[in-house]
C-alpha positions in Angstrom: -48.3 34.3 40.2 -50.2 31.6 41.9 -50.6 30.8 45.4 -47.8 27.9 45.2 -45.2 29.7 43.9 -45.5 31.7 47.7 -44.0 28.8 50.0 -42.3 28.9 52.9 -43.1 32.2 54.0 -44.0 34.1 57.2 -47.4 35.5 56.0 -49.0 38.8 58.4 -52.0 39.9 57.3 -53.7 42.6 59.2 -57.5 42.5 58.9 -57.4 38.8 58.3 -60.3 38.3 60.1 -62.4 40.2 57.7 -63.5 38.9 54.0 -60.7 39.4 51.8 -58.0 38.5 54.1 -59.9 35.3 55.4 -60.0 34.1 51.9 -56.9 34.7 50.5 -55.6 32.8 54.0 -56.8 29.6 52.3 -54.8 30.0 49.0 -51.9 30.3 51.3 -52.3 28.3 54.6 -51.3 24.8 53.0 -47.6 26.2 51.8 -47.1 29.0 54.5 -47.0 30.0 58.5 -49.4 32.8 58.1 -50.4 35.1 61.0 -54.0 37.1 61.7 -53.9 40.4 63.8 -57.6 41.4 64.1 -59.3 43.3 66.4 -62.5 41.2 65.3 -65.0 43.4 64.7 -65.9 41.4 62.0 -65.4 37.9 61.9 -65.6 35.5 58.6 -62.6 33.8 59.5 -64.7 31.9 62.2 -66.2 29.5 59.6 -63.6 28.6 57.4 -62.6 25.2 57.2 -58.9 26.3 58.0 -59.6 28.2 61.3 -57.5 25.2 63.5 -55.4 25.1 60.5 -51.9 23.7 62.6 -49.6 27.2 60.2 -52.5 29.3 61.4 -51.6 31.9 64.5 -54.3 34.2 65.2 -53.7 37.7 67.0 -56.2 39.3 68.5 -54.6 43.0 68.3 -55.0 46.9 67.1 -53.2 48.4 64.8 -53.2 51.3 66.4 -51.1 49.6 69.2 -47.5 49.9 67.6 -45.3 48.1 69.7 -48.1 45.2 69.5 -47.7 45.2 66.0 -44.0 44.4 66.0 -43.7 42.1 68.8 -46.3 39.8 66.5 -45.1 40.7 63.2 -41.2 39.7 64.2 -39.9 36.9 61.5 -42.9 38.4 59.0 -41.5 37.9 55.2 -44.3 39.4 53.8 -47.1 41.4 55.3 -50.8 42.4 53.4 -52.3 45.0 55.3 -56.1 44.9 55.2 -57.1 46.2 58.4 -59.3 49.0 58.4 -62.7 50.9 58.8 -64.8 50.3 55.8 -68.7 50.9 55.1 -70.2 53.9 54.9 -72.7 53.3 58.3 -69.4 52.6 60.1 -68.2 55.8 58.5 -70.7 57.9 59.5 -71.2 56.7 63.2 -67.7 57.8 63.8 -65.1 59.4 61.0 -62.9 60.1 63.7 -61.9 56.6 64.7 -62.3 55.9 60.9 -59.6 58.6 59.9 -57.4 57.6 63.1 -57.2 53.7 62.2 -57.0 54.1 58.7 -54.6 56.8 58.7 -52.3 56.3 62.0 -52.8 52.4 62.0 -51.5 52.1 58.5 -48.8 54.1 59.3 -47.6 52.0 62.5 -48.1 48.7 59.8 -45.4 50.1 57.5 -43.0 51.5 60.9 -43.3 48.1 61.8 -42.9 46.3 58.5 -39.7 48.8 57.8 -38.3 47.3 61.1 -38.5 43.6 59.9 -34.9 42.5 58.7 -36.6 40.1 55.6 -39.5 42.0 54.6 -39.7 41.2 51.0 -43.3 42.9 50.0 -45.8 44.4 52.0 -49.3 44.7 50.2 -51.9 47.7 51.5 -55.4 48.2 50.7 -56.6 51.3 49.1 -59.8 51.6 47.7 -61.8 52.5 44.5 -63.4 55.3 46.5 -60.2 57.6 45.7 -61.5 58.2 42.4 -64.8 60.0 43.6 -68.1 60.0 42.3 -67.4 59.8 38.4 -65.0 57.2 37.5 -65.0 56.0 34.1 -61.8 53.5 33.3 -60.2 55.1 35.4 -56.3 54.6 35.9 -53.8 54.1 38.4 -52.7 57.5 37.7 -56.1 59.4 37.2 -56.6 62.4 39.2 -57.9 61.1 43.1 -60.9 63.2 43.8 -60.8 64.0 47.7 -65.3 65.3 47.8 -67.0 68.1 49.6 -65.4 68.2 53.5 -67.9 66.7 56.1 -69.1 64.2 53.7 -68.7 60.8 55.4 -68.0 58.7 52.4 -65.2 61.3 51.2 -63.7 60.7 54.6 -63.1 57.4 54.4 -61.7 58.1 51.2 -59.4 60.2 52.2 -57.8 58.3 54.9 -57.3 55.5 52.7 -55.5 57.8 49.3 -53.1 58.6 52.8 -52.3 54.9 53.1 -51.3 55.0 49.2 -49.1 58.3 49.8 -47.5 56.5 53.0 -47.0 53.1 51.4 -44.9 55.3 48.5 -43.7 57.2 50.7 -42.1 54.5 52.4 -40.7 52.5 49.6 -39.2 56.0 48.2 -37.6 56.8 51.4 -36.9 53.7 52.9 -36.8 51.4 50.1 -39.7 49.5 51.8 -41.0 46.9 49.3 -44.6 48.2 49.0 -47.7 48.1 46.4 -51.0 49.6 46.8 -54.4 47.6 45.7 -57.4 49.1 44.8 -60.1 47.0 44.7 -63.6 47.8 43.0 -66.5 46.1 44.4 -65.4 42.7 45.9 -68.5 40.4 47.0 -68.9 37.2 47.0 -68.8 33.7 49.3 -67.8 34.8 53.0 -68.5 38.9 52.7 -69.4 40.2 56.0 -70.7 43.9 56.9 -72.4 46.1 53.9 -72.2 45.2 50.1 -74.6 45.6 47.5 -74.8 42.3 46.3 -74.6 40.3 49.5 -77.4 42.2 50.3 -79.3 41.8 47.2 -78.5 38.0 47.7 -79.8 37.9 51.4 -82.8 39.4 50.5 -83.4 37.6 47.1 -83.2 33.8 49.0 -85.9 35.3 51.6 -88.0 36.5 48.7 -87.4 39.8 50.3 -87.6 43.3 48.7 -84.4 44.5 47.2 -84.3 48.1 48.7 -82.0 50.2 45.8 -81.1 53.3 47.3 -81.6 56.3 44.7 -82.7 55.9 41.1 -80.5 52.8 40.4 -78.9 53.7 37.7 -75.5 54.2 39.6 -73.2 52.1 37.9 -70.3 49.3 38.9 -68.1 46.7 37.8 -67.9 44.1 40.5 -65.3 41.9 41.1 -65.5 38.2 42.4 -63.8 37.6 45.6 -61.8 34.7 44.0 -60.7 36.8 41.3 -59.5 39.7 43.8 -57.5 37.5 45.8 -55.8 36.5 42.2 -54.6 39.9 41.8 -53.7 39.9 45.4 -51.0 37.2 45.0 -49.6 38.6 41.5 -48.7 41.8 43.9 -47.2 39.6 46.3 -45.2 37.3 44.0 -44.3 39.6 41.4 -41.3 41.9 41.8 -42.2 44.5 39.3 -45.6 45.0 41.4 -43.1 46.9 44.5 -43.6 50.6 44.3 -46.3 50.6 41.9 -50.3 50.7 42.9 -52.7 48.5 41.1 -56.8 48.4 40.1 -58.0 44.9 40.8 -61.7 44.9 39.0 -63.5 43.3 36.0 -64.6 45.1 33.3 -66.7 42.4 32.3 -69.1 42.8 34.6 -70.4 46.5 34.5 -74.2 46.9 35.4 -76.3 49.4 36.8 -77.3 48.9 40.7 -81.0 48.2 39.1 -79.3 45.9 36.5 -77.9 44.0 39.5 -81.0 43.8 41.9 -83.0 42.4 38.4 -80.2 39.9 37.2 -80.0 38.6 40.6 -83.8 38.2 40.7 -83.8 36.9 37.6 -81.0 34.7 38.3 -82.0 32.7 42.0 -85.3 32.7 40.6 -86.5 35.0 43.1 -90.3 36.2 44.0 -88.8 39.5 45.6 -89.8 43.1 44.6 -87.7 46.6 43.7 -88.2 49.1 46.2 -86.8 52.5 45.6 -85.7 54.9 48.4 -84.1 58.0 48.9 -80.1 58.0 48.9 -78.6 58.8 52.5 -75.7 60.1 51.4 -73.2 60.7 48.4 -73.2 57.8 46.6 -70.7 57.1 43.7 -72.9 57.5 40.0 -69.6 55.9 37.6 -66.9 53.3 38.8 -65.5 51.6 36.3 -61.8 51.1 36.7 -59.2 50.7 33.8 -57.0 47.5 34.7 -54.2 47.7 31.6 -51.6 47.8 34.0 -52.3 44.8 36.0 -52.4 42.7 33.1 -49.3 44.2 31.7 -47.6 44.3 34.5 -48.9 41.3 36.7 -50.4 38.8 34.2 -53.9 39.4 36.1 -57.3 39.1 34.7 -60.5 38.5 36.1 -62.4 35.4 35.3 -65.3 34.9 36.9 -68.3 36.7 35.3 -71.2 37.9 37.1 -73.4 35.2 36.8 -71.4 32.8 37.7 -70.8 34.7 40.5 -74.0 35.7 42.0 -74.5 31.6 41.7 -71.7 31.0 43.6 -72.6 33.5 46.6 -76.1 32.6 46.4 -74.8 28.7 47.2 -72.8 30.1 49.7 -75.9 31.9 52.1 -78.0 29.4 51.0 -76.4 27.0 53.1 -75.9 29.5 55.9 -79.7 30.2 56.3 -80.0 26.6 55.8 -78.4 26.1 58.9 
């Protein structure tokens, strides 16, 4: 499914303010109205070349504010839900309102998608997280580890395995037409807020020291931004996706977090140093996902090895420190 074979569609994205959402906006502003309800706390949107875009309407609005979130998503035909508290320093200064958006919000997204009288998919953001701290190809149907109580990163992973129960949930007992994504390690052009390899970057183009947090041998398979928003529109296009819940992730580009911060180096020609420091919290040693099922199912593969990709971000804040 590519993003012209969605036209003519009423497009809500919740969160589309944020990284994901802002890019997959331009794969479908040309062929689509498409609406942004953001509360803004992050903002990449901003400084896309398709912000006055004459199909773009931008909300600024809280999902947490139900009747809000049907008066602007009336005449929706499809609705991505992306909206939500992510990073573990958000996490921590306050799992409360993490738990509460996450949890409540997502559940006023689908009372208001239910409500729309041509909702034909509604797409909502899980996360890898669910699979805990060992994760090794991992599938949609692997056991979802819920961590030790009180442990900030395990509370954001709960409230987000709830927005995978209420998005079933839903579609079982409403016949909502829902799918659950669950991306692993999205970076690239555009990311906002925390991320390994934006930070990596940053530093990298400074000649800064790349601070790894623990012994670095955590390891990840990270996933391109372009190649996530891919897998995004195969879920939105793609009939058999409703109902189901997907990994989106490459398996072509597994390396430890010290592997990263080296190849990165390495890769921008970088003078910057490894600096080791104590982890602040869990962190996740294994994530590797297995993504059978969205090939089978979807067509989807990622393309874009890692690389080519850390090339393509480091173009990307280049210019931004450029000015």
């Amino acid at each position: 499914m590519t993003a012209e074979q969605i036209q003519g569609e009423n497009v809500f994205i919740t969160g589309g303010a944020g990284f994901i959402g802002s890019t997959l906006i331009g794969r479908l502003i040309e062929y689509n109205k498409v609406t942004v309800y953001d509360n803004f706390s992050r903002n990449a949107i901003k400084d896309k070349p398709y912000y006055n875009h004459p199909n773009l309407t931008i909300i600024h609005g809280d999902i947490l504010d139900l009747d809000s979130l049907k008066r602007s998503m009336q005449n929706s035909t499809r609705v991505v839900h992306a909206a939500a508290v992510a990073g573990i320093d958000s996490v921590i200064k306050s799992p409360v309102t993490t738990m509460k958006i996450n949890m409540v919000g997502s559940y006023n997204v689908l009372e208001a998608a239910a409500s729309l009288p041509n909702c034909r998919r509604i797409v909502c953001f899980s996360t890898s997280e669910v699979f805990g701290q060992m994760a090794f190809r991992s599938n949609e149907t692997s056991p979802a580890v819920m961590g030790a109580v009180g442990e900030a990163r395990w509370t954001y992973a709960v409230s987000k395995l709830s927005v995978e129960h209420l998005a079933y949930a839903f579609y079982k007992e409403f016949g909502l037409p829902t799918v659950t994504v669950r991306p692993f390690n999205v970076y690239g052009p555009g990311q906002v807020g925390e991320g390994a390899i934006r930070a990596f970057v940053m530093h990298a183009l400074k000649n800064q020291t790349l601070q790894i947090h623990g012994d670095g041998t955590q390891i990840r398979a990270w996933c391109y931004i372009d190649d996530m928003v891919d897998g995004i529109l195969c879920t939105m296009g793609n009939d058999k996706a409703i109902g189901e819940s997907f990994n989106i992730g490459n398996l072509r580009t597994v390396n430890t977090i010290y592997g990263l911060a080296s190849t990165i180096i390495r890769v921008l020609n970088s003078q910057s140093e490894l600096e080791f420091k104590e982890a602040d919290s869990a962190d996740i040693e294994l994530r590797i996902p297995n993504v059978e099922k969205a090939k089978r199912i979807l067509g989807f593969e990622a393309k874009v090895g890692l690389e080519e990709g850390i090339h393509k971000t480091a173009q990307f804040f280049r210019e931004k420190l450029q000015g």
